[in-house]
C-alpha positions in Angstrom: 100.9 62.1 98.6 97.7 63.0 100.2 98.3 66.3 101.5 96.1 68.4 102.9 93.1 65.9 102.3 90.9 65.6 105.3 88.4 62.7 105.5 88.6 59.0 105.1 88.5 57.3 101.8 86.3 54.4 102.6 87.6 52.3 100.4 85.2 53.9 97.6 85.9 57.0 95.2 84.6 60.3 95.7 81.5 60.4 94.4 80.1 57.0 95.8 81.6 58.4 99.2 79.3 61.9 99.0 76.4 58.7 98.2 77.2 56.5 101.2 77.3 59.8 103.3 74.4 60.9 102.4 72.3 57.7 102.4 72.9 57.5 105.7 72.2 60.9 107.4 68.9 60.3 105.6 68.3 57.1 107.0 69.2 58.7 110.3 66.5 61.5 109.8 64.1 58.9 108.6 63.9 57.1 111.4 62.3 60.1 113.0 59.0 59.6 111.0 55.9 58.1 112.4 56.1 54.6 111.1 53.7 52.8 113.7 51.5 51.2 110.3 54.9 50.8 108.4 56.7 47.0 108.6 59.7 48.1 108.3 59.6 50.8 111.0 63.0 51.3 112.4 63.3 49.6 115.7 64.6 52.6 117.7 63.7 56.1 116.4 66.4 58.7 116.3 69.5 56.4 116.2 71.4 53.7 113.7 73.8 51.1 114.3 77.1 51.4 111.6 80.7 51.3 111.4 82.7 53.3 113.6 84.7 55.3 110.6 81.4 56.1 108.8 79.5 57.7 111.6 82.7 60.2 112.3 82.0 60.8 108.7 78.9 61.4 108.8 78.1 63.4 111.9 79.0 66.4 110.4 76.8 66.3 107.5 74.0 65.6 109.9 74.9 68.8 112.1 75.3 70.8 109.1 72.0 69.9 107.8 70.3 70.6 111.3 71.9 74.3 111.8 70.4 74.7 108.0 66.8 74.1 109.0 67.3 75.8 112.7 68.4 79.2 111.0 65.1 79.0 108.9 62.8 79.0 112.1 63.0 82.7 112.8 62.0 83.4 109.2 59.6 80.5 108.8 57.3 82.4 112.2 57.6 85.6 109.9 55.8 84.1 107.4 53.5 82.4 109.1 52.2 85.6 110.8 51.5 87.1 107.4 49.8 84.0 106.0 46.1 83.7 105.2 44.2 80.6 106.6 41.6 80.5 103.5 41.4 77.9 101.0 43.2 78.0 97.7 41.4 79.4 94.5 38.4 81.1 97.3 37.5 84.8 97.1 39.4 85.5 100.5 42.2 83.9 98.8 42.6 86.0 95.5 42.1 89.3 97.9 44.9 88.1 99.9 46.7 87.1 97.0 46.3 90.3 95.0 47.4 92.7 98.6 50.3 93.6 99.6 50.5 91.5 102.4 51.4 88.9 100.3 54.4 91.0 99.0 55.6 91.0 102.2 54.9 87.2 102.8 56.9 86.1 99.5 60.0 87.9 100.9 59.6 86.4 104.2 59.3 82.6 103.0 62.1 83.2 100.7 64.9 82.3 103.2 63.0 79.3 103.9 62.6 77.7 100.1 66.4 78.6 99.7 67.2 76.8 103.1 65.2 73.9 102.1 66.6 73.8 98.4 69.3 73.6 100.6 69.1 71.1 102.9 67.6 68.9 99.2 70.8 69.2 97.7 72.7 67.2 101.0 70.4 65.1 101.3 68.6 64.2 98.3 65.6 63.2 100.1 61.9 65.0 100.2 60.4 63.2 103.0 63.5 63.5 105.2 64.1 67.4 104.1 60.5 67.3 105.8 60.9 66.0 109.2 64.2 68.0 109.3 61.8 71.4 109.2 59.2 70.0 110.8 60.1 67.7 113.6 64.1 68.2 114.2 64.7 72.0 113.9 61.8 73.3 116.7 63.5 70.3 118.8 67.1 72.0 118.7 65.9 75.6 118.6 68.1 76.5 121.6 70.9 74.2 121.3 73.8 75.7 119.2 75.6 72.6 118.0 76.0 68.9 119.2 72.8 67.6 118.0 74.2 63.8 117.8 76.6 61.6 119.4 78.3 58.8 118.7 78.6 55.5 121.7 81.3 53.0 121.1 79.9 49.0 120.9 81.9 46.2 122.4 81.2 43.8 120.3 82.6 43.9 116.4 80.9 43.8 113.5 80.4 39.7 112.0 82.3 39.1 108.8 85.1 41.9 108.9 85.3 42.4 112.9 84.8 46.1 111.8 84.2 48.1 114.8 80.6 48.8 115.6 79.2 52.3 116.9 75.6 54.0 117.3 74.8 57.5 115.6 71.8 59.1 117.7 70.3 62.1 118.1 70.5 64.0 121.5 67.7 64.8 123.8 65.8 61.3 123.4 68.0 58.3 124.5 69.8 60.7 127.1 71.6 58.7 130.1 71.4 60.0 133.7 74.1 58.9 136.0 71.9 57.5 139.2 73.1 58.5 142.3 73.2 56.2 145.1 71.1 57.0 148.1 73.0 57.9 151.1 72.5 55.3 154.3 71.3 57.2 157.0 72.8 56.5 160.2 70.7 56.3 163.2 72.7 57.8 166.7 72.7 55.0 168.9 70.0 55.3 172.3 72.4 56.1 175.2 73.0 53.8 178.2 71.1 54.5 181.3 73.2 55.3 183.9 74.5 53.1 186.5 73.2 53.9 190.0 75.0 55.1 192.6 76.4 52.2 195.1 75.5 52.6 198.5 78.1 52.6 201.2 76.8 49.9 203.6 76.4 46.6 202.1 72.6 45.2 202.1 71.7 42.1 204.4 70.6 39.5 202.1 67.3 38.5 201.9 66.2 36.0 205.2 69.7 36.0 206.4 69.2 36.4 210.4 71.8 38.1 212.7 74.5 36.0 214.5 74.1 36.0 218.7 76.6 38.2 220.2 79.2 36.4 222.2 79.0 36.9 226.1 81.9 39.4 227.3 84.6 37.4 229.4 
């Protein structure tokens, strides 16, 4: 009886399903990076190509780990304000470390380390923990929720026939429905108007009068 289980199994056991999961909301993350000297850059940044069941799986790891680092922004600009911009190990360095601005720094970052010990834990992946702070949070700053979609492919997977789908992140490969242009209709140039007819019919043209007949 599988009452009250949510999820699909996948044909694997639990803890090779948290693996597959999490594999691949890294590898979506990852394709984010800038990969232009890399050979094996992804081909399309932002957006993978899997099974239809996975990527419903999936999706909502990917959110959760989005809202994680978006929650840290407001505390990661607190920090930043009371930050020093001097080189480690200097003289302006020790003064700042030794004040108590940096009391008040330490406490401020601290919702940040524990967000991105966080986000380490789902993911299990430095670099893409990275780009989640860096690039992927700022992006979805104002947006509460919905950060990915999923499209339907027509054409099955080769082996299995497993149905195909894309994973992608919003904002970047959005579609705009085109609106046709509306044919403008020129109004048609009236008819002149017909002239009058006159009463009395014209003679035609070198027509001469017939000779009057002599009265009786």
């Amino acid at each position: 009886m599988r009452h009250r289980r949510r999820g699909r199994k996948l044909g694997r056991n639990p803890s090779h399903q948290r693996a597959l999961l999490r594999n691949l909301a890294t590898a979506l993350i990852l394709t984010e990076r800038d990969a232009t000297d890399e050979k094996n850059k992804p081909k399309v940044k932002g957006r993978i190509i899997t099974t239809l069941e996975k990527a419903k799986e999936v999706r909502p790891l990917v959110e959760r780990c989005v809202t994680v680092a978006r929650r840290a922004l407001v505390h990661q600009r607190a920090a930043d304000d009371l930050a020093t911009t001097a080189d480690r190990q200097t003289e302006k360095w020790r003064a700042w470390r030794t004040s108590e601005q940096w009391y008040e720094w330490n406490r401020a970052i601290a919702p940040v380390v524990a967000a991105r010990r966080q986000a380490l834990r789902l993911l299990g992946n430095k670099q893409a923990v990275r780009i989640l702070f860096d690039d992927l949070a700022p992006r979805y700053e104002d947006r509460n929720g919905g950060y990915t979609r999923i499209l339907h492919l027509a054409t099955p997977r080769l082996g299995d026939a497993a149905r195909r789908a894309i994973l992608e992140f919003v904002g970047t490969h959005d579609r705009q429905r085109r609106k046709a242009p509306r044919p403008t209709i020129e109004p048609e140039a009236a008819a002149p108007a017909p002239e009058p007819a006159s009463t009395a019919p014209e003679a035609p043209a070198g027509a001469t009068e017939a000779p009057s007949s002599p009265a009786d």
